[in-house]
C-alpha positions in Angstrom: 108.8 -90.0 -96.7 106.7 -92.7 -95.4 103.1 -92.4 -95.6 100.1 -94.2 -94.0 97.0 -95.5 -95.7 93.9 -94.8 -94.1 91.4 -97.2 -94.8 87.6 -96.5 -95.0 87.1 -98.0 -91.8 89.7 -96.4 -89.5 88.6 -92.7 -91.6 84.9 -94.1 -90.1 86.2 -94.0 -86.4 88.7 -91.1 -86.8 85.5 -89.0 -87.9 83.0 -90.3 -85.1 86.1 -89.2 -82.6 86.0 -85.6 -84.1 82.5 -85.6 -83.6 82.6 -86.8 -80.6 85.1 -83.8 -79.3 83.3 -81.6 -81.3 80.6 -82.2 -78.9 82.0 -82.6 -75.5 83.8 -78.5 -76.5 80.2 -77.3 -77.0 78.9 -78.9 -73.8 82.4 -77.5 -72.2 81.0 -73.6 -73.5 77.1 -74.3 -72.8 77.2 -72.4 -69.7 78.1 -68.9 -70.0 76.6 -66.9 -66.9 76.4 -63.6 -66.0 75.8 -62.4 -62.8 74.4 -58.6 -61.6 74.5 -57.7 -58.0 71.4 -56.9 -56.4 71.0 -55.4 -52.9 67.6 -55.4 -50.7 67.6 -54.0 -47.3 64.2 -54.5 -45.1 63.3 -52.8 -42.1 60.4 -53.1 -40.1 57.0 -50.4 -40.1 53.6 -50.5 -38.6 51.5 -53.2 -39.9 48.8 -51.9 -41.8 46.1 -54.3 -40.4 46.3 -55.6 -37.1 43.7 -58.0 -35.7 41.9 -58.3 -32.1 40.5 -60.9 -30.1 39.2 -61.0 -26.8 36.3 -60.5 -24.9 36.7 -56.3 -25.8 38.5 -54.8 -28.5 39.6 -51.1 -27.3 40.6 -47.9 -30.0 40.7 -44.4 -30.1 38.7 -42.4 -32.2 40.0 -39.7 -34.7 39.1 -36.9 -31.6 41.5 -38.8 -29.4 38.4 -40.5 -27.7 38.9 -44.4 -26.5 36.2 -46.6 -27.2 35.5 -50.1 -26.5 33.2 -52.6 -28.4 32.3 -55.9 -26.8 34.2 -59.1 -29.1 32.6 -62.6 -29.3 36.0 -64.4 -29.7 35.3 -66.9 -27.2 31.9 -68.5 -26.3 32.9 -71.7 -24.7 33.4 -74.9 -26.8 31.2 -73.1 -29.6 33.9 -70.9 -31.1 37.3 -69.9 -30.4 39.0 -66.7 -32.6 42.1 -65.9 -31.3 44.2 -63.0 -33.4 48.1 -63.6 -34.1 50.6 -61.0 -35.7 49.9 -62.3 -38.8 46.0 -63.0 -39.0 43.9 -65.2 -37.0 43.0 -68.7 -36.5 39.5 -70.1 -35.6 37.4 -73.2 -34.1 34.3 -73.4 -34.6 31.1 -75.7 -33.8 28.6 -76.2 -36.7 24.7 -78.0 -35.5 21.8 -78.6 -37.8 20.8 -75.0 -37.6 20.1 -73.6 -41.3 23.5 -70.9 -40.1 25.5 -70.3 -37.5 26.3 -66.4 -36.9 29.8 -65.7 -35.0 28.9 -62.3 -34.7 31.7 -59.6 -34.2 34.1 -62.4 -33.2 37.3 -60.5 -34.1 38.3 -56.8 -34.3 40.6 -55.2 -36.7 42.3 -52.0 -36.9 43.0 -50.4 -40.2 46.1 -48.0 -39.4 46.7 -47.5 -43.1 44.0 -47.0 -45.8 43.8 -49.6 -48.2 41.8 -52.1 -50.0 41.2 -55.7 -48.3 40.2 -58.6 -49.7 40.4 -62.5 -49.8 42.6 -65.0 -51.8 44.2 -68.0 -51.9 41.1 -69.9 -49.9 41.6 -73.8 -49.7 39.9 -76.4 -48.0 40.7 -79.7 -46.3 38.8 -82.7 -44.6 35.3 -83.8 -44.8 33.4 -80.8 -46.9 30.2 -79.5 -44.0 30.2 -75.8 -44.9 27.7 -75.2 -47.8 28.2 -71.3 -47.5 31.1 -69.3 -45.6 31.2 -65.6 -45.9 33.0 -62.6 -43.7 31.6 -59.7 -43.2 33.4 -56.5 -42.2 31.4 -53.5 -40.1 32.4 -50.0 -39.4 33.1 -50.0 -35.8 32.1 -46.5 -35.5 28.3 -46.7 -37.2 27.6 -50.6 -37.2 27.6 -50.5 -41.2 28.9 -53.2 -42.9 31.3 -52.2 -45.4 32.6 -55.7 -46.6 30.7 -59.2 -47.5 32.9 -62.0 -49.3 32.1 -65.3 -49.8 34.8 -67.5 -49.6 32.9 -70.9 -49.7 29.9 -71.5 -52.0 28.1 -74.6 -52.9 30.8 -76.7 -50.5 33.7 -75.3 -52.8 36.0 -72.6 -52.3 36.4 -69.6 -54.2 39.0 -69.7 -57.2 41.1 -66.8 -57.4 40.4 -63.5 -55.5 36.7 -61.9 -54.0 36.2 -58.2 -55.1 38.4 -55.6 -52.8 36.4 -52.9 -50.5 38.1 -49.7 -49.3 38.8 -49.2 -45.7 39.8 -45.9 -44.4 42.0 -45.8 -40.9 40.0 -47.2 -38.2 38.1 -49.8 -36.2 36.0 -52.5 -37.8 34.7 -56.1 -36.5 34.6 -58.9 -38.2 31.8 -61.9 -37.9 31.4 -65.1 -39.9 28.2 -67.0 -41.0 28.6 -70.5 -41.7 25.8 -72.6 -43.7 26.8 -76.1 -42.8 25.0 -79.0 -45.8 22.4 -80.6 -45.3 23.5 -83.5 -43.7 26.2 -83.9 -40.9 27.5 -86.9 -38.8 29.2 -86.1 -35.3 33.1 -86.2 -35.5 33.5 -84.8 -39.5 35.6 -81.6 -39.6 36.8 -79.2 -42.0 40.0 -77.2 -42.5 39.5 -73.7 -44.3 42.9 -71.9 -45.2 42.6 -68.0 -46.3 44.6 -65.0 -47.0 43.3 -61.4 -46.0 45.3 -59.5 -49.2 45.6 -55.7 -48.0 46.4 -53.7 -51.2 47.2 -49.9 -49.9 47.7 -48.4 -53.4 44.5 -49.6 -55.8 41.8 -52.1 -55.7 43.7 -54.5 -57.9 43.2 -58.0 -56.2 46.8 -60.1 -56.9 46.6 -63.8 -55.2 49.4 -64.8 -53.3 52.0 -66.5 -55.3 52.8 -70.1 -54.8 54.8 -70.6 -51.8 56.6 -73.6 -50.1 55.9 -74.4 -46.4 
């Protein structure tokens, strides 16, 4: 029988081969995967908050009564709220007054109970607000039942503010801005929020990061 001598050398690149399909079978059975079916079916319900702007915001009292309250939504080029299905957006005109006061410029209807609060505030622009803060009043006895600060000091709030209880019903909303000390004609500011509505505790959970 003839047999072949194998030199240190060539034993050298015979073992770097082996190695080297050694390697590329592990990479081949890196992936092993699993999958497990999941299923989610949504249907729509009543939204637990829903927000009103106008120049009245109309609701029926637990005795079946219908009520109207008088909204500040729009008072010329001052301040514009205007309620969507999924919030509200607002313009609004700051002066050198120590605050401006947009008082009950949007209504909002709790038809679930619940806990409401703010998270999630970012701002954008030139900073002018020194102070922002929303406050929340009992349609029915004028109390207010809310007060969160969502700007302080010209920054915004990190995390979430502390969550009041709302029973079922009417409220209004206004807004007091404290605009710095000094502002120049023509600067603007962006503020972004989220209205969290948590109807099974008080526990405040910021929205997750999201795209878009």
């Amino acid at each position: 029988m003839r047999t072949f001598k194998i030199n240190g050398k060539t034993r050298k690149y015979l073992l770097i081969a082996a190695i080297a399909l050694m390697l590329i079978s592990v990479v081949a059975l890196a992936d092993v995967i699993y999958y497990y079916k999941g299923v989610i079916t949504a249907s729509v319900s009543q939204a637990p908050l829903t927000f009103y702007s106008g120049k009245n915001f109309t609701y029926t009292t637990p005795t079946g009564t219908t009520c109207t309250v008088p909204l500040n939504s729009y008072a010329g080029n001052y301040a514009n709220f205007t309620a969507t299905s999924q919030g509200f957006t607002a313009k609004i005109q700051l002066t050198n007054a120590s605050y401006t006061y947009f008082y009950h410029a949007l209504g909002l209807l709790a038809n679930t109970p619940g806990w409401i609060y703010i998270t999630n505030v970012t701002i954008s622009g030139t900073p002018i607000i020194e102070q922002l803060t929303i406050v929340i009043q009992n349609a029915y006895t004028g109390q207010s039942v809310c007060s969160f600060t969502i700007i302080a000091n010209a920054e915004p709030i990190q995390g979430t503010t502390n969550a009041c209880a709302l029973n079922t019903g009417p409220y209004l909303i206004s807004v007091i801005a404290q605009p710095i000390a000094s502002l120049s004609t023509g600067e603007s500011e962006t503020v972004t929020l989220y209205f969290g509505y948590n109807i099974m505790s008080n526990a405040t959970v910021p929205l997750p990061p999201i795209s878009g």
